[in-house]
C-alpha positions in Angstrom: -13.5 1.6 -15.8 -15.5 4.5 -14.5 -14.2 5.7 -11.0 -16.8 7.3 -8.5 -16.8 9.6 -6.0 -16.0 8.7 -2.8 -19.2 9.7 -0.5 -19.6 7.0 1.9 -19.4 9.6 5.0 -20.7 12.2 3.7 -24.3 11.4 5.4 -24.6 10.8 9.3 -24.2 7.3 10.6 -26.0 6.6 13.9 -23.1 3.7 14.7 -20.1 4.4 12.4 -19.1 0.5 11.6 -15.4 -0.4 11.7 -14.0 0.4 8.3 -13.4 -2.8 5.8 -12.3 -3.5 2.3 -15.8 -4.1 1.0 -17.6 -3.6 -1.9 -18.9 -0.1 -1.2 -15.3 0.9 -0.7 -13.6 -1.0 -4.2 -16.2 1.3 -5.7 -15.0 4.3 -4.7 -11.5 3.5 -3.4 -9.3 5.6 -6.0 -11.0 8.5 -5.4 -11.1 7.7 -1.4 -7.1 6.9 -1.5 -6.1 10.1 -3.9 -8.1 12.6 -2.1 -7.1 10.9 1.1 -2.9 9.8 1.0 -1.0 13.0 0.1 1.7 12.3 -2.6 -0.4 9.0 -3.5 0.6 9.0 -7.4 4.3 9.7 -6.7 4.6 7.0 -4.6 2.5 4.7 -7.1 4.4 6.1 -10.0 7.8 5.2 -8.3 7.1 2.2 -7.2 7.4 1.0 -10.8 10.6 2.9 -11.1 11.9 1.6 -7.9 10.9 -2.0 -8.6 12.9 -1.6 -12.2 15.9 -0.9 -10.2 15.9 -3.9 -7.9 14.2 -6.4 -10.0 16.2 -9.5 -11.0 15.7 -11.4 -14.3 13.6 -14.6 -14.4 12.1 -13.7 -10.8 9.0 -12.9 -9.0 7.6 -10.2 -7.5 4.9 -9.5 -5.2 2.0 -6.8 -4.6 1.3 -7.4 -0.8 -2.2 -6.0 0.0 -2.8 -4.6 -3.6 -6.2 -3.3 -3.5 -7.2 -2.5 -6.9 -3.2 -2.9 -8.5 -2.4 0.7 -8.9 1.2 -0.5 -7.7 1.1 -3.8 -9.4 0.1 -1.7 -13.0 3.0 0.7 -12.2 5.6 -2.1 -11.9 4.2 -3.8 -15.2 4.8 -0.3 -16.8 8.7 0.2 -15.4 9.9 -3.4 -15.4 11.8 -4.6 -18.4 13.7 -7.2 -17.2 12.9 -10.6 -18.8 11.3 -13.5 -17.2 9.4 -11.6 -14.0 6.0 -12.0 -13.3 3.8 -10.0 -10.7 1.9 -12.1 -8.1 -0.6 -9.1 -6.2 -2.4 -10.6 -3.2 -4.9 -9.7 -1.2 -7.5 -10.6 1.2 -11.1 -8.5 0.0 -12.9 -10.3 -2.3 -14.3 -7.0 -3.6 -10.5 -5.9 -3.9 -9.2 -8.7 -5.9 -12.2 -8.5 -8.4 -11.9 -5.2 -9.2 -8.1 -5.7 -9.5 -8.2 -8.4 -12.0 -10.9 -5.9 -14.3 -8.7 -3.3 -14.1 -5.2 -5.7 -14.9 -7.6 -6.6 -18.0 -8.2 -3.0 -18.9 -4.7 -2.4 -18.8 -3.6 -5.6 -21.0 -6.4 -4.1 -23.7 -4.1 -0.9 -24.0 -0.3 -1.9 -23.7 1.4 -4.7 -25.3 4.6 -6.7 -23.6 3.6 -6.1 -20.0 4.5 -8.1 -17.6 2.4 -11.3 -16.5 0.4 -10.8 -13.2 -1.8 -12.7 -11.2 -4.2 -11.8 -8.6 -4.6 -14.0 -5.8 -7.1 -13.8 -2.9 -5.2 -14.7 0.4 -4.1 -13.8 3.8 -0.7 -12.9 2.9 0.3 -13.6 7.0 -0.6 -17.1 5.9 0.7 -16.9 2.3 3.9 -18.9 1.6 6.5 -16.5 0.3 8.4 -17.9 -2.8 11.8 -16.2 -3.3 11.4 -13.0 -5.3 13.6 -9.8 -6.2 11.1 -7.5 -5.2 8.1 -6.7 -2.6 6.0 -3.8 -2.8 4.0 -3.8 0.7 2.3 0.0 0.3 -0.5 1.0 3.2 -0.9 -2.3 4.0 1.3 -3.4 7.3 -0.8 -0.7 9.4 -3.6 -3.1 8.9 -2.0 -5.8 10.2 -2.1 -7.0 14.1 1.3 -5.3 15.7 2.2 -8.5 17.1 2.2 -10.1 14.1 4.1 -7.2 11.7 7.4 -9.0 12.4 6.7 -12.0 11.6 5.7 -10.8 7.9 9.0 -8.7 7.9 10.9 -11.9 7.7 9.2 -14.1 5.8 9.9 -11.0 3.1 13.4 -10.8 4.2 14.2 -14.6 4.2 12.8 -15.2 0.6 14.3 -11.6 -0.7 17.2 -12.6 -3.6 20.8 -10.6 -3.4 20.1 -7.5 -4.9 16.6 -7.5 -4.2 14.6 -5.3 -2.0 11.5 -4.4 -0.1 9.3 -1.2 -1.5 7.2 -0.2 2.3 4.8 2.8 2.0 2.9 4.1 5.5 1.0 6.2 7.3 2.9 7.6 10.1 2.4 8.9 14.0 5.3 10.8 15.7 6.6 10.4 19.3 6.7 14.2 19.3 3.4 15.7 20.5 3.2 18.8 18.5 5.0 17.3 15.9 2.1 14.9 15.6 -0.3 17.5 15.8 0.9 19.7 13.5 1.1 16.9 10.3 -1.9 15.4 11.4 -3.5 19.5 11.7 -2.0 19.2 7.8 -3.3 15.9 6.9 -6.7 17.2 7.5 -6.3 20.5 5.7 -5.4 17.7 2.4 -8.9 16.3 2.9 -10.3 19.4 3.4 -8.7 20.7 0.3 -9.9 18.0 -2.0 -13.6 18.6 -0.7 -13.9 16.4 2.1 -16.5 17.8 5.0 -15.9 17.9 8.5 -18.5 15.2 9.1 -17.0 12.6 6.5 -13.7 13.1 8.0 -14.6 12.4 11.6 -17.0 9.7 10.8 -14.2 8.2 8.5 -11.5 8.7 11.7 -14.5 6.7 13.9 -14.4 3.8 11.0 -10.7 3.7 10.7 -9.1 4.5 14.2 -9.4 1.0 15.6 -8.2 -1.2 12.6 -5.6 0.7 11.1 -2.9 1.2 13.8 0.4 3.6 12.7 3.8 3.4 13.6 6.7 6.0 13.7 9.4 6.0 12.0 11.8 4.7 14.2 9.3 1.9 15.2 9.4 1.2 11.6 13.4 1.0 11.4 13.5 -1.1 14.1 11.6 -3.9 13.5 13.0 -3.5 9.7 16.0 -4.3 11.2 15.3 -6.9 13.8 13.9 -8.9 10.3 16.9 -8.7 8.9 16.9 -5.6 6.7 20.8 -3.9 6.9 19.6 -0.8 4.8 16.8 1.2 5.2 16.4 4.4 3.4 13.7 7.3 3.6 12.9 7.9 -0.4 9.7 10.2 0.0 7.6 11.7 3.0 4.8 14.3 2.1 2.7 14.8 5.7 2.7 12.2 7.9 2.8 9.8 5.2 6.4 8.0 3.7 8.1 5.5 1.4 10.9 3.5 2.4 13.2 1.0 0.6 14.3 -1.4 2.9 17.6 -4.1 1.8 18.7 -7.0 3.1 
């Protein structure tokens, strides 16, 4: 599938609309997400890997919040052991759609991947079926705060032994000039990959109220109140990481 250019801020907006999963943004979202989340193919690429090493035989695993199944594809690429499937869930219509084109594309070029399904759903009101693996990347900054718990453990309580929770986020730091200093960074990323200063601050007006960051020790601590014993730190480029949380 042809990928596009992300330029939906690139023109001013007299009332900058909260940002959502729509249409317009499936379009352009790999382009938008690359030039946007330093280290973005690492952490896609090792997810896979990651997901190979926790992965039980005959088992699910779930794509929480997919998008467009960069994630999901990795994981059919790394996985080998026998009997898993991929369910990849999320709630934009414009997301799943575009997910289950580009899960086609990828069938026409590989053989023996494994099975995935895209579901459209509310995964806060999805009913978790035990599984080996979860791969919830960029997506629990999006949901409510009160409500990030609750998902926690439903993932915990249906995690098998051995399996484990793949978490990827956007972080803020309790540190003032630490927090100005990586976010100072973060922007000179967007810069770098040709993002103007109006798209970025009409982006920041579209995003700032419905995508809500933690830091890291928020993050261990509710990981931990769920029921997750071991969480580790695998990657961190910016303000951005990758944990692997264990029961």
């Amino acid at each position: 599938m042809t990928q596009r250019r992300d330029t939906l801020f690139d023109t001013p907006i007299a009332q900058v609309p909260d940002f959502t999963f729509n249409e317009d943004v499936a379009r352009v979202f790999p382009d938008m997400i690359k030039r946007s989340v330093p280290g973005y193919p690492t952490i896609v690429e090792n997810s896979g890997v990651l997901a190979a090493q926790f992965a039980r035989p005959h088992s699910l695993i779930y794509d929480l919040g997919c998008s467009l199944g960069a994630v999901t594809q990795a994981m059919r690429r790394h996985v080998t052991q026998p009997g898993c499937r991929i369910l990849a869930v999320d709630n934009s219509p414009a997301m799943v759609g575009r997910c289950r084109e580009y899960l086609k594309a990828q069938d026409a070029m590989h053989q023996e991947l494994l099975p995935a399904e895209v579901a459209e759903a509310d995964i806060l009101q999805l009913e978790l079926e035990p599984c080996s693996v979860v791969a919830l990347n960029f997506t629990l900054q999006f949901i409510p705060p009160g409500r990030r718990l609750e998902l926690l453990g439903n993932i915990q309580r249906q995690l098998l032994p051995g399996g484990a929770l793949l978490l990827s986020e956007k972080l803020r730091f309790d540190d003032p000039e630490e927090h100005q200093l990586l976010n100072d960074l973060h922007l000179a990323f967007k810069r770098a990959n040709g993002y103007s200063e109006l798209e970025i601050a009409q982006k920041r007006r579209a995003i700032e109220k419905v995508m809500l960051p933690d830091t890291l020790g928020e993050h261990r601590q509710r990981l931990q109140e769920a029921g997750f014993n071991r969480i580790h730190l695998w990657f961190q480029c910016i303000n951005f990481v990758s944990m692997i949380a264990l029961p």
